[in-house]
DRENTORKOL-3810 file (N, C-alpha, C; in nm, 4 decimals):
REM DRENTORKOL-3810
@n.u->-0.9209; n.v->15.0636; n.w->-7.3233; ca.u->-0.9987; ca.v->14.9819; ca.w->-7.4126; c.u->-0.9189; c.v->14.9579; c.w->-7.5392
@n.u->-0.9181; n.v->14.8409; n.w->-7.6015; ca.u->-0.8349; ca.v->14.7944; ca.w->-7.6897; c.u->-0.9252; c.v->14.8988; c.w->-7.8426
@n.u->-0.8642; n.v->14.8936; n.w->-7.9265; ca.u->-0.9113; ca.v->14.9981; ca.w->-8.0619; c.u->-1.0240; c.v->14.9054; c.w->-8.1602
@n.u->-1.0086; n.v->14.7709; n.w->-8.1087; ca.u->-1.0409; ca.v->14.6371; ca.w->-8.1948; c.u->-1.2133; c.v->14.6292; c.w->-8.1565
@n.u->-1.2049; n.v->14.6555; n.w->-7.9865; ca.u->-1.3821; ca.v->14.6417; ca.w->-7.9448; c.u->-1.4846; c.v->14.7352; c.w->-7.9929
@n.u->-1.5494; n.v->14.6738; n.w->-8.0595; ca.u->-1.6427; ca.v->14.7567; ca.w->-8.0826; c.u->-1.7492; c.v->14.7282; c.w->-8.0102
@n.u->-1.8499; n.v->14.8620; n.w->-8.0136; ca.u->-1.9809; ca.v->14.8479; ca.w->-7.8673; c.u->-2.1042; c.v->14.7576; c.w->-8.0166
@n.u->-2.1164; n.v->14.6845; n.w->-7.9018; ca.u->-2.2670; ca.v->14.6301; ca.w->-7.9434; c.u->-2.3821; c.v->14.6281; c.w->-7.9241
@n.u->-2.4508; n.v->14.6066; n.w->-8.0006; ca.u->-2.6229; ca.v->14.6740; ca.w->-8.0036; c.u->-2.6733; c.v->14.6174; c.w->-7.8861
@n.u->-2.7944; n.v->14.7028; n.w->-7.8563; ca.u->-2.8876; ca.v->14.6156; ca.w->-7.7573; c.u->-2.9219; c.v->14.5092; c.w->-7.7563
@n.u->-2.9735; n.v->14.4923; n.w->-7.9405; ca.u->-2.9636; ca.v->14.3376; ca.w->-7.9705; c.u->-2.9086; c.v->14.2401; c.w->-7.9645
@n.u->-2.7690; n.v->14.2541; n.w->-7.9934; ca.u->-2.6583; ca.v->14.1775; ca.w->-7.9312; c.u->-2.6629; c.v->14.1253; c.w->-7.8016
@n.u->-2.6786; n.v->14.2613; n.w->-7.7416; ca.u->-2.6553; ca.v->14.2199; ca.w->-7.5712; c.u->-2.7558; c.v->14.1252; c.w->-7.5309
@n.u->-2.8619; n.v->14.1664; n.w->-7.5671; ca.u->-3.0022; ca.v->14.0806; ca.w->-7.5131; c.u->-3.0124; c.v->13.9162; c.w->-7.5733
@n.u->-2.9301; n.v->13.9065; n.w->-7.7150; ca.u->-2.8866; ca.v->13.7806; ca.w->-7.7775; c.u->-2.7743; c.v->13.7247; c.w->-7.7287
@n.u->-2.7126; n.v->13.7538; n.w->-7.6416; ca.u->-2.6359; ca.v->13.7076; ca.w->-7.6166; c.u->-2.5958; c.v->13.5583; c.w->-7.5335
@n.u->-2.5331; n.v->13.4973; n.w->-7.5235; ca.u->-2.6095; ca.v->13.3578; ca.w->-7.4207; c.u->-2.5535; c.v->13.3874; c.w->-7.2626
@n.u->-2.6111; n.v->13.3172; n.w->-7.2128; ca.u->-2.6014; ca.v->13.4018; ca.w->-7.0440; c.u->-2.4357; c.v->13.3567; c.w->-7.0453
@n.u->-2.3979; n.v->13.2842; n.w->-7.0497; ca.u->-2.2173; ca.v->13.2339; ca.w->-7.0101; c.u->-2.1615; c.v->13.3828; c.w->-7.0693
@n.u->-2.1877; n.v->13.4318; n.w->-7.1581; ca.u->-2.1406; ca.v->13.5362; ca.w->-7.2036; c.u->-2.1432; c.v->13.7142; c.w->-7.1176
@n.u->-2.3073; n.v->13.6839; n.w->-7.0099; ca.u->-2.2448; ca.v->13.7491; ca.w->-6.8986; c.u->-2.1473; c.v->13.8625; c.w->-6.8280
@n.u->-2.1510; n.v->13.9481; n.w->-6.8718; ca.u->-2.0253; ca.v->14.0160; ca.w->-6.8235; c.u->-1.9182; c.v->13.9861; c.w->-6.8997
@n.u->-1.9158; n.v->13.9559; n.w->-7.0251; ca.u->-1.7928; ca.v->13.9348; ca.w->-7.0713; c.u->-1.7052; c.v->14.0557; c.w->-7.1286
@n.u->-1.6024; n.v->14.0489; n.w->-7.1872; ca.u->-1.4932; ca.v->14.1708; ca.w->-7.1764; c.u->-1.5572; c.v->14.2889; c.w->-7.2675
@n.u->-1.6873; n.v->14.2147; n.w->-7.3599; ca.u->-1.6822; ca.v->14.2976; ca.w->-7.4789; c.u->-1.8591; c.v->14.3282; c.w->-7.4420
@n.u->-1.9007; n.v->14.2915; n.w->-7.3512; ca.u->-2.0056; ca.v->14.3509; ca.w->-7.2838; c.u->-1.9447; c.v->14.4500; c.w->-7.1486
@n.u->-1.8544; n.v->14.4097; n.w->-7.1096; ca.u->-1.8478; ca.v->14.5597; ca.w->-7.0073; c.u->-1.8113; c.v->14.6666; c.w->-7.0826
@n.u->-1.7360; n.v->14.6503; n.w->-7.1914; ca.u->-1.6563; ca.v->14.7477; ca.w->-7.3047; c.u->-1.7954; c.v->14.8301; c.w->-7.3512
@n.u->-1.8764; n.v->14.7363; n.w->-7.3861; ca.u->-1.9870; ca.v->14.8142; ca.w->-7.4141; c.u->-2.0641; c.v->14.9250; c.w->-7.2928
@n.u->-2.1101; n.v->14.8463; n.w->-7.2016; ca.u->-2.1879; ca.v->14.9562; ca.w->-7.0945; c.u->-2.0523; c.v->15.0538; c.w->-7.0859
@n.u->-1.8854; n.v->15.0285; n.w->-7.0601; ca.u->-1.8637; ca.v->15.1847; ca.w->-7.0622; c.u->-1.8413; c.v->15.2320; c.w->-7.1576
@n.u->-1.8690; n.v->15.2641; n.w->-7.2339; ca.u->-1.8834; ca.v->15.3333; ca.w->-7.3487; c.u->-2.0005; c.v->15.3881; c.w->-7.3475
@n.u->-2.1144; n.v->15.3202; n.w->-7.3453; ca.u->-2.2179; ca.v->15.3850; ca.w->-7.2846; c.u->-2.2788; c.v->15.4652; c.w->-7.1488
@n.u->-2.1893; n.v->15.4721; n.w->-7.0880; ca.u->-2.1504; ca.v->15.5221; ca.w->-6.9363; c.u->-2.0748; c.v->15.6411; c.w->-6.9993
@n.u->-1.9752; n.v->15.6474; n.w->-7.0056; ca.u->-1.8783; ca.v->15.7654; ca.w->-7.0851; c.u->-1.9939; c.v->15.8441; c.w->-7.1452
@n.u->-2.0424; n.v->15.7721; n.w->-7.2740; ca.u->-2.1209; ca.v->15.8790; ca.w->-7.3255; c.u->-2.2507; c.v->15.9807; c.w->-7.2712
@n.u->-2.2648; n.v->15.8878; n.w->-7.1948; ca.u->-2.4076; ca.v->15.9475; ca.w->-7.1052; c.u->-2.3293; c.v->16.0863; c.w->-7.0110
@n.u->-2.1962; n.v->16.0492; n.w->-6.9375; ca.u->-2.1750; ca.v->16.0975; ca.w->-6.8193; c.u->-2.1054; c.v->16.2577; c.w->-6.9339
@n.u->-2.0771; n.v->16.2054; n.w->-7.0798; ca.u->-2.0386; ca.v->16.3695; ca.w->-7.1846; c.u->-2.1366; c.v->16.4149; c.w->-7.2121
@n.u->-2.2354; n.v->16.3229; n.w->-7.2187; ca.u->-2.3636; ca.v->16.4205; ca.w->-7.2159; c.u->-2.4533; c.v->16.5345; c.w->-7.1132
@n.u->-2.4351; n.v->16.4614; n.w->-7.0198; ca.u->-2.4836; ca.v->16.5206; ca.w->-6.8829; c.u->-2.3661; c.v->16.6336; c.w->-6.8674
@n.u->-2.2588; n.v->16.5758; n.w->-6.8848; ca.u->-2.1149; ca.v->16.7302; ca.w->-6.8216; c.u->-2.1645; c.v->16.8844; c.w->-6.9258
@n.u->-2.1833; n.v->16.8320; n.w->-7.1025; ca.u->-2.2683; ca.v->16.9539; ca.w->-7.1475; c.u->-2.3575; c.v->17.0145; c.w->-7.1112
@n.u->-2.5162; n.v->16.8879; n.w->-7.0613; ca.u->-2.5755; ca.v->16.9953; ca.w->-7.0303; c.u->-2.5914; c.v->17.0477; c.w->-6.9051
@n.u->-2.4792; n.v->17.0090; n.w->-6.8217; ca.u->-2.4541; ca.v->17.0802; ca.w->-6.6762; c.u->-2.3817; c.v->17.2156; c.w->-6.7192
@n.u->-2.3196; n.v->17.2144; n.w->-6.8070; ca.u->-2.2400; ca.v->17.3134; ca.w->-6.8262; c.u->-2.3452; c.v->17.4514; c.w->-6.8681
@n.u->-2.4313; n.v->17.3957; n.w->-6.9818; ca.u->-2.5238; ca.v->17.5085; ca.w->-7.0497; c.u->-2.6081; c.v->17.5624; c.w->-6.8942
@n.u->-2.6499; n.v->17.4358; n.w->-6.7944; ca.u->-2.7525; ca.v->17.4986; ca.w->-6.6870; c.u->-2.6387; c.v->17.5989; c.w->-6.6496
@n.u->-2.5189; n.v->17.5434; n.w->-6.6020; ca.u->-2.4339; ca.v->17.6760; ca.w->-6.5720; c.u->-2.4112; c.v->17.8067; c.w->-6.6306
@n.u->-2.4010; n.v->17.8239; n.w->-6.7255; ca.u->-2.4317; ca.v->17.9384; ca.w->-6.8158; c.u->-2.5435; c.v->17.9986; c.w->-6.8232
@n.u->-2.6553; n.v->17.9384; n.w->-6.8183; ca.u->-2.7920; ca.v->17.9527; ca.w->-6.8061; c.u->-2.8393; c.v->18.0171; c.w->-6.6735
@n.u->-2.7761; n.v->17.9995; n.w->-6.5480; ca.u->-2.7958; ca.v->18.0605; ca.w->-6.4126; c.u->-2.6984; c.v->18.1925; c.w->-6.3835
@n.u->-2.5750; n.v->18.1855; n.w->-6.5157; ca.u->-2.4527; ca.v->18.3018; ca.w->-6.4831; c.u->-2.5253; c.v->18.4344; c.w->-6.5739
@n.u->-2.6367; n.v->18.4058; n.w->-6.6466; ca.u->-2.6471; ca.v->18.5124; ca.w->-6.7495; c.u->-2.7186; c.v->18.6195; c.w->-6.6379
@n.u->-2.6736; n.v->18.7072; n.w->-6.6463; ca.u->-2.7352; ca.v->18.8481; ca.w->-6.5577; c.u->-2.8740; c.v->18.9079; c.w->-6.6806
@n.u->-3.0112; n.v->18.7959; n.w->-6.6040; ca.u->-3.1263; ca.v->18.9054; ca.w->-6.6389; c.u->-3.1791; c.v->19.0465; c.w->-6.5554
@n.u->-3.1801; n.v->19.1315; n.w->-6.5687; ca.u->-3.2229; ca.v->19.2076; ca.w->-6.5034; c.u->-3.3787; c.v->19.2413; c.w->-6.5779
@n.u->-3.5180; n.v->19.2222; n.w->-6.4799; ca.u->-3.6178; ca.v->19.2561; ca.w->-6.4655; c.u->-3.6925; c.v->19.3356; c.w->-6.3325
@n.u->-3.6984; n.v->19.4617; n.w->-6.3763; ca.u->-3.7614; ca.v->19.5752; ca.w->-6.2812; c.u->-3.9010; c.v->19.4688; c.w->-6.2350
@n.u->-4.0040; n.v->19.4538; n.w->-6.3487; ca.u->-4.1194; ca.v->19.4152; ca.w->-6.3119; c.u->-4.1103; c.v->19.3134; c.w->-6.2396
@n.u->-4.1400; n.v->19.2713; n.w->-6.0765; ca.u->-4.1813; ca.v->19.1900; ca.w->-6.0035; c.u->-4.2316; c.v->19.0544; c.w->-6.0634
@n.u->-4.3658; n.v->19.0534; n.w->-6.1772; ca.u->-4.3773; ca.v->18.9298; ca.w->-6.2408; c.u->-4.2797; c.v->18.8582; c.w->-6.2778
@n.u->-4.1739; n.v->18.9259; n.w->-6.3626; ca.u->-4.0956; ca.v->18.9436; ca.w->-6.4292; c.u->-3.9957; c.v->18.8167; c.w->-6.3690
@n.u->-3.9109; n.v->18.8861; n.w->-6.2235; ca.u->-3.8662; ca.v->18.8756; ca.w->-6.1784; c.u->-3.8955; c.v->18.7123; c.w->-6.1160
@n.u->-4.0338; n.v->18.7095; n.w->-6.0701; ca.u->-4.0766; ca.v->18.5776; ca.w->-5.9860; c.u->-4.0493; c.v->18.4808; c.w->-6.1047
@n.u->-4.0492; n.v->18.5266; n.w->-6.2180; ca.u->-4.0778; ca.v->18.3519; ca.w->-6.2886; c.u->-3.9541; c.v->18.3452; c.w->-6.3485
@n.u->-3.8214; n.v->18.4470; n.w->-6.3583; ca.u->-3.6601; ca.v->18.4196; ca.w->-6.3733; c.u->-3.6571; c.v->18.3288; c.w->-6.2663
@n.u->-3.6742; n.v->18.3685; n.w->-6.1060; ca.u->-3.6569; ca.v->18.2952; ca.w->-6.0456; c.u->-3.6752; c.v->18.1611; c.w->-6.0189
@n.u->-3.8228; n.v->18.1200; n.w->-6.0822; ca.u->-3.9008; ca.v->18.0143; ca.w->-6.0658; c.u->-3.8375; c.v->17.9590; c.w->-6.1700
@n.u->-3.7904; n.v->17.9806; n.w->-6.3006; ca.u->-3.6775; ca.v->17.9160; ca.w->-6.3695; c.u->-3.5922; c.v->17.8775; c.w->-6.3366
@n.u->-3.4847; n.v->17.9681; n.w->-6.2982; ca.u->-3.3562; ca.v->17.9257; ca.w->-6.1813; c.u->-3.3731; c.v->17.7954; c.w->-6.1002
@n.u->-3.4833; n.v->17.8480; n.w->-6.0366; ca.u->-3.5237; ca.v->17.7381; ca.w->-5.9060; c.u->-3.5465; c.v->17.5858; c.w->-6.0415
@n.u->-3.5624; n.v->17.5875; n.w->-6.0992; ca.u->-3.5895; ca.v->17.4042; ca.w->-6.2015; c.u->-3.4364; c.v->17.3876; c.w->-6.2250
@n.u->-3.4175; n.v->17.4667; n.w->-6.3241; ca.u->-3.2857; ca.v->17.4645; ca.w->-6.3296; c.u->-3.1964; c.v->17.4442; c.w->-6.2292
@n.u->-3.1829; n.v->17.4902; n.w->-6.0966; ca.u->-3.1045; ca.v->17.4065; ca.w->-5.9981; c.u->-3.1356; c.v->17.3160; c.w->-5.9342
@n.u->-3.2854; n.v->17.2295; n.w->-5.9729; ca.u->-3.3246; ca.v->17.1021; ca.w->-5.9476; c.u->-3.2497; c.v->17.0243; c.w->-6.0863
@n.u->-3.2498; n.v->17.0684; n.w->-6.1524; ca.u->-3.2037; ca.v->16.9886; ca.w->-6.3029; c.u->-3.0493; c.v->16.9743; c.w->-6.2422
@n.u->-3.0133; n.v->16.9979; n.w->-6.1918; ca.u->-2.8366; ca.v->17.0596; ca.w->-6.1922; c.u->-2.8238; c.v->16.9629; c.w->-6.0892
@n.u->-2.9241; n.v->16.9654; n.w->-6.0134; ca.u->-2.9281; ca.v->16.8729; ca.w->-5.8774; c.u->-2.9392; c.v->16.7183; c.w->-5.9272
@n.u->-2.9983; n.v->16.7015; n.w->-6.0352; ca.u->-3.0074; ca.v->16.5425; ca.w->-6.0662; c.u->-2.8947; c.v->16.5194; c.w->-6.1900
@n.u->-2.8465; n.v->16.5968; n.w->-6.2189; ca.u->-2.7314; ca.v->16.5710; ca.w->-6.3594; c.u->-2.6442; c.v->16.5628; c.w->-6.2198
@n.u->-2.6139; n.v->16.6258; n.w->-6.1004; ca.u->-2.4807; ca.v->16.5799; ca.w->-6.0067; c.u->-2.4686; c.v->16.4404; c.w->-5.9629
@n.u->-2.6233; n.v->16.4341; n.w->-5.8761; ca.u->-2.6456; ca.v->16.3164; ca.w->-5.9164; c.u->-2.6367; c.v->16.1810; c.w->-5.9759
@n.u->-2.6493; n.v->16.1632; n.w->-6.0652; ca.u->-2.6691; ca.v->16.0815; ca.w->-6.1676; c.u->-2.4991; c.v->16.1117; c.w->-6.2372
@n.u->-2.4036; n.v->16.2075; n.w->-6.2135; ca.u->-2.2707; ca.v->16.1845; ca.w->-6.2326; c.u->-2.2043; c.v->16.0839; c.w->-6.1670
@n.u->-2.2388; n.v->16.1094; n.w->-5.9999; ca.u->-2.1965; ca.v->16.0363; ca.w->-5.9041; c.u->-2.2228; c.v->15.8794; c.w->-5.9152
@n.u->-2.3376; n.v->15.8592; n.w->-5.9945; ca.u->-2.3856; ca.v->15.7205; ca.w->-5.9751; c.u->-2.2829; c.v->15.6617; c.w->-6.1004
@n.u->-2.2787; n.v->15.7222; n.w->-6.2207; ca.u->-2.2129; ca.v->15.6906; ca.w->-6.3935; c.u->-2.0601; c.v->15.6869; c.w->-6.2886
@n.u->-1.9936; n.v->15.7404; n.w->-6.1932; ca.u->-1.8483; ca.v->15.7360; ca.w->-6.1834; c.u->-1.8861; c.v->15.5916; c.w->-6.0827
@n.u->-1.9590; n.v->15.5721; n.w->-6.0052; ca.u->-1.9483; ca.v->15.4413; ca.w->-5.9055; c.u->-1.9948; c.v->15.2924; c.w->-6.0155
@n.u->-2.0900; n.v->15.3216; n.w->-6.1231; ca.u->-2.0855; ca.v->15.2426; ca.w->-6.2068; c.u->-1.9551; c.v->15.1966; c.w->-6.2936
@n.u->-1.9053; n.v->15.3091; n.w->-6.3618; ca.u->-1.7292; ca.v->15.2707; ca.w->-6.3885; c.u->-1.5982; c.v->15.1872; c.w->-6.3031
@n.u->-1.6862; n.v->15.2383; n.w->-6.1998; ca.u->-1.5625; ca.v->15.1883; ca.w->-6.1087; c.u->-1.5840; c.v->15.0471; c.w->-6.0646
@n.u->-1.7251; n.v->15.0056; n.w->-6.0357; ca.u->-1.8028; ca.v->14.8889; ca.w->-6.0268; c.u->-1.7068; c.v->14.7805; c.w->-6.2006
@n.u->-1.7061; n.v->14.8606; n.w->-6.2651; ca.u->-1.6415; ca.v->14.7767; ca.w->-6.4180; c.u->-1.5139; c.v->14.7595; c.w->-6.4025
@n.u->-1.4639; n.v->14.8773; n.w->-6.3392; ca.u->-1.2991; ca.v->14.8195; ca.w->-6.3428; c.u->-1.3029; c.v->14.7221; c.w->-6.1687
@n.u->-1.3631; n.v->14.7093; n.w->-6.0798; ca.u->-1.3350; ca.v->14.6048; ca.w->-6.0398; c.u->-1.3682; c.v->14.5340; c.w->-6.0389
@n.u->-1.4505; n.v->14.4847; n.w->-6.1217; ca.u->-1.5354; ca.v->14.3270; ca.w->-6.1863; c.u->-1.6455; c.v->14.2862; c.w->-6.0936
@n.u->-1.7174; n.v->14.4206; n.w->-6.0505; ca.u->-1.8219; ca.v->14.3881; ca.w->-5.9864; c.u->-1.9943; c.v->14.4362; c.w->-6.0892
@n.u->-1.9252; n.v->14.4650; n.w->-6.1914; ca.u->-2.0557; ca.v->14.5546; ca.w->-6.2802; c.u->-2.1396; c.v->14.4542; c.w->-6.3231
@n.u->-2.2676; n.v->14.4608; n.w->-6.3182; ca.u->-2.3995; ca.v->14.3422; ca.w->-6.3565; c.u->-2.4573; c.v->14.2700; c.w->-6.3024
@n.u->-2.3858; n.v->14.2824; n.w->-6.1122; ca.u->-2.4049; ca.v->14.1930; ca.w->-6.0314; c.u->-2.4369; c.v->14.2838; c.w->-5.8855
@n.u->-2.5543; n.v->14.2034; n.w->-5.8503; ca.u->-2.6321; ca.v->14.3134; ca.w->-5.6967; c.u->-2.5640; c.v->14.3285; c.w->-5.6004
@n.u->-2.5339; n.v->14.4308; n.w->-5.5605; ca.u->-2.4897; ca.v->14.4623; ca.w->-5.4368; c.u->-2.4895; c.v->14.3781; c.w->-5.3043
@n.u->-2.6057; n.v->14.3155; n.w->-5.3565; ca.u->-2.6846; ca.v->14.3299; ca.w->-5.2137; c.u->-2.6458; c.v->14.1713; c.w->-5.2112
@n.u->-2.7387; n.v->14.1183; n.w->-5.3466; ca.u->-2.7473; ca.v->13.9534; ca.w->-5.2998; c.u->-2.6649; c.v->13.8809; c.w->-5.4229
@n.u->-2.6189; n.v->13.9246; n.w->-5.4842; ca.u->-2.4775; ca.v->13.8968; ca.w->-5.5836; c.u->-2.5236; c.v->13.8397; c.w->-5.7550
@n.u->-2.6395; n.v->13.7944; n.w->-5.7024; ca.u->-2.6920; ca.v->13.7958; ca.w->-5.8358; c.u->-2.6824; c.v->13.8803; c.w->-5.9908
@n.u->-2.7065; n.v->13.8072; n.w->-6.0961; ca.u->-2.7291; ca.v->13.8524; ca.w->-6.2051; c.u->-2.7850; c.v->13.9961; c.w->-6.2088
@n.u->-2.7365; n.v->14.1128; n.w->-6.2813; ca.u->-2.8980; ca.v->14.2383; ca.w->-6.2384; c.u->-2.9658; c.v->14.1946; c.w->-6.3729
@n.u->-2.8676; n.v->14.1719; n.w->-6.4583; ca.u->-2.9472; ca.v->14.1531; ca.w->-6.5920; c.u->-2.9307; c.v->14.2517; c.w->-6.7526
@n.u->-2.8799; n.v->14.2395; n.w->-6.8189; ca.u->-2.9096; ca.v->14.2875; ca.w->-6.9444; c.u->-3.0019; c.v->14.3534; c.w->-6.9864
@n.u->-3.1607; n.v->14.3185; n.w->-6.9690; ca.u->-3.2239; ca.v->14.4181; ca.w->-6.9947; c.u->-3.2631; c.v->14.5342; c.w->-6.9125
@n.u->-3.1962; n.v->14.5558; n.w->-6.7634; ca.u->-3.1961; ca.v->14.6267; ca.w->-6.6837; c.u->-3.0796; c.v->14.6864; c.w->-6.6668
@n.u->-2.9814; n.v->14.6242; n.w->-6.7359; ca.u->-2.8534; ca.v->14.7700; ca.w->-6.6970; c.u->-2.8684; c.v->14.8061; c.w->-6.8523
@n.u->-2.9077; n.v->14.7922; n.w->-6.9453; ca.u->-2.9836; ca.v->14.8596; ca.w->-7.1399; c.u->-3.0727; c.v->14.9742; c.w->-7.0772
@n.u->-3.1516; n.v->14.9416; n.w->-6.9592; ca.u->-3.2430; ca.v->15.0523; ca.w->-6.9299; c.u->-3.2041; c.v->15.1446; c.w->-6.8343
@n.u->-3.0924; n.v->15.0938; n.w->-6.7827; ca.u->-3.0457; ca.v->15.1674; ca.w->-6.6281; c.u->-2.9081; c.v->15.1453; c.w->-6.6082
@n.u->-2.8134; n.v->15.1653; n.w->-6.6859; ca.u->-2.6629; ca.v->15.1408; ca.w->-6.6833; c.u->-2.5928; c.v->15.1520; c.w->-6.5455
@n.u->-2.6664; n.v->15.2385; n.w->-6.4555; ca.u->-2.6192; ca.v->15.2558; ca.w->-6.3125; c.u->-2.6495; c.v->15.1448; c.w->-6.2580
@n.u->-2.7509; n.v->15.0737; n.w->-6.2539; ca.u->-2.8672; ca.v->15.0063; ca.w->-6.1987; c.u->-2.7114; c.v->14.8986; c.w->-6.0689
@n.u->-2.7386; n.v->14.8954; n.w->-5.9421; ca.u->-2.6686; ca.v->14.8117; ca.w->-5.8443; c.u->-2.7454; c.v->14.7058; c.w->-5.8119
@n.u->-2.8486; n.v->14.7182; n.w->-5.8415; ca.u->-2.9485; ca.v->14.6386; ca.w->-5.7595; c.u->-3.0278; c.v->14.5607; c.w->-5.8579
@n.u->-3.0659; n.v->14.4383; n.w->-5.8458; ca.u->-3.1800; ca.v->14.3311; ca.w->-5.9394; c.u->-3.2830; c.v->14.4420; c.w->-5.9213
@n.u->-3.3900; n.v->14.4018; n.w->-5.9853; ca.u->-3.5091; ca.v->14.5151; ca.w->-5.9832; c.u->-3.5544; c.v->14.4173; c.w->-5.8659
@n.u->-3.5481; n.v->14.2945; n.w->-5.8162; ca.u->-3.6519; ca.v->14.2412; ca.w->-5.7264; c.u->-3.5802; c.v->14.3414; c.w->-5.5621
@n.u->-3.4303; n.v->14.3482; n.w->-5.5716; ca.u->-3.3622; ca.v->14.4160; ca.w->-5.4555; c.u->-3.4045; c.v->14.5725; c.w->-5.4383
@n.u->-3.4416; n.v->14.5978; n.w->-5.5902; ca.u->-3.4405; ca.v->14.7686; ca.w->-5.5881; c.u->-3.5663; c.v->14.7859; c.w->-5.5194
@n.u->-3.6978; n.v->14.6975; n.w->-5.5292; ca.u->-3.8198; ca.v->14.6583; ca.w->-5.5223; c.u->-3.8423; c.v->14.6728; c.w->-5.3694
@n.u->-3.7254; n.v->14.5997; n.w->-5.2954; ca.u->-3.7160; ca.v->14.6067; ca.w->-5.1472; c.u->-3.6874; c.v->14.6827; c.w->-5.0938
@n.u->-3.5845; n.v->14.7510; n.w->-5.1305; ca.u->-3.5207; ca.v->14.8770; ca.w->-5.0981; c.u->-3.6290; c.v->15.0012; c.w->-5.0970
@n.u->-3.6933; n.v->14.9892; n.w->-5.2173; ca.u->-3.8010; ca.v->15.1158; ca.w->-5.2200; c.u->-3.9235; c.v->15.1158; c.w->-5.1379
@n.u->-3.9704; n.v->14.9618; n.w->-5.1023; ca.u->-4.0575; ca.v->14.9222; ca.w->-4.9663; c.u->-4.0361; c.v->14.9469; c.w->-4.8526
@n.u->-3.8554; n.v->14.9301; n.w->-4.8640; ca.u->-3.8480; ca.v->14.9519; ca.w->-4.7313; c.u->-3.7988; c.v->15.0715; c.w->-4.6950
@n.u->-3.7735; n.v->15.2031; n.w->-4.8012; ca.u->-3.7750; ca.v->15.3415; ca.w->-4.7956; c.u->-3.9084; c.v->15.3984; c.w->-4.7437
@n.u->-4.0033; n.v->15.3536; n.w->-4.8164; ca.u->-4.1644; ca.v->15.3879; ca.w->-4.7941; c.u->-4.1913; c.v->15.3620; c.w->-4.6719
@n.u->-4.1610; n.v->15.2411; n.w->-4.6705; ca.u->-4.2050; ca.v->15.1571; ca.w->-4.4587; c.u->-4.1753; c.v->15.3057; c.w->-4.3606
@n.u->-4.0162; n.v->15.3016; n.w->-4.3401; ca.u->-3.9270; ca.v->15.3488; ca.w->-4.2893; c.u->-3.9435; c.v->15.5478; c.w->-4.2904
@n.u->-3.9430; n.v->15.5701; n.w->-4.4435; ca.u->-3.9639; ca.v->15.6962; ca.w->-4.4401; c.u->-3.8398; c.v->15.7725; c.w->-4.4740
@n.u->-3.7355; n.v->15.6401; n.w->-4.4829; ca.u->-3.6015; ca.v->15.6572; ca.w->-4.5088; c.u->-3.5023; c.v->15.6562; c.w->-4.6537
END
C-alpha cells in the first residue's frame, strides 16, 4: 500500500459514486479494515489461548463442572475467531486478485453497505438469501 492512501470513512464509501466502485482507494480501505479486524481477532485468540493453558485446579466437583463449561465457550469462541480468520485471509486474497465487492456466484455488485457491515461478505445479500434457503431446504 502506497504511504499517501489514506482509509476512508464509511461516509465516504457510501458517498461515493458507483463508477468509483472498487476503486484503488476503496479496496485500500476494506484492507486495512480486514488487517485490522484479522489483529484483532489473532489477540483475542491468543488471550482464549492463555485462558485454556492456565492450570485451575478445583477439588469441588461444582467447581470443576463450570471451569469446564467455561472452557467448553471458550473453545466455541476459538472455533469462530478460526473461522472468521479463514474467511478475513480469502477476503484479502479476493483484493489482491481483483475479485473483492463482486458475488461469487452471479458477479454482481455485493455493495458498499454490505461489505461496511460484512467485509468478508462473497455473496449479494439476495445470493446469501439463496444459499441460506437452500441450506435450510437441503439440511446442508
Amino acid at each position: 500500500m502506497r504511504p499517501s492512501t489514506r482509509m476512508l470513512s464509511a461516509a465516504e464509501l457510501l458517498a461515493a459514486p458507483e463508477a468509483d466502485y472498487m476503486s484503488e482507494p476503496q479496496l485500500q480501505t476494506f484492507k486495512q479494515r480486514l488487517h485490522a479486524e484479522e489483529s484483532a481477532l489473532r489477540v483475542a485468540a491468543q488471550s482464549t489461548s492463555q485462558y485454556l493453558q492456565e492450570n485451575e485446579v478445583a477439588p469441588d466437583p461444582t467447581d470443576r463442572a463450570s471451569i469446564e463449561e467455561e472452557h467448553t465457550l471458550e473453545l466455541r469462541v476459538r472455533d469462530r475467531e478460526r473461522k472468521m480468520l479463514k474467511k478475513i485471509a480469502q477476503a484479502l486474497q479476493r483484493i489482491e486478485d481483483g475479485s473483492y465487492g463482486w458475488c461469487v456466484e452471479s458477479g454482481e455488485p455485493i455493495g458498499i453497505a454490505r461489505l461496511l457491515a460484512r467485509p468478508t461478505a462473497s455473496l449479494t445479500l439476495e445470493a446469501q438469501e439463496r444459499h441460506e434457503q437452500r441450506k435450510r431446504q437441503f439440511g446442508g
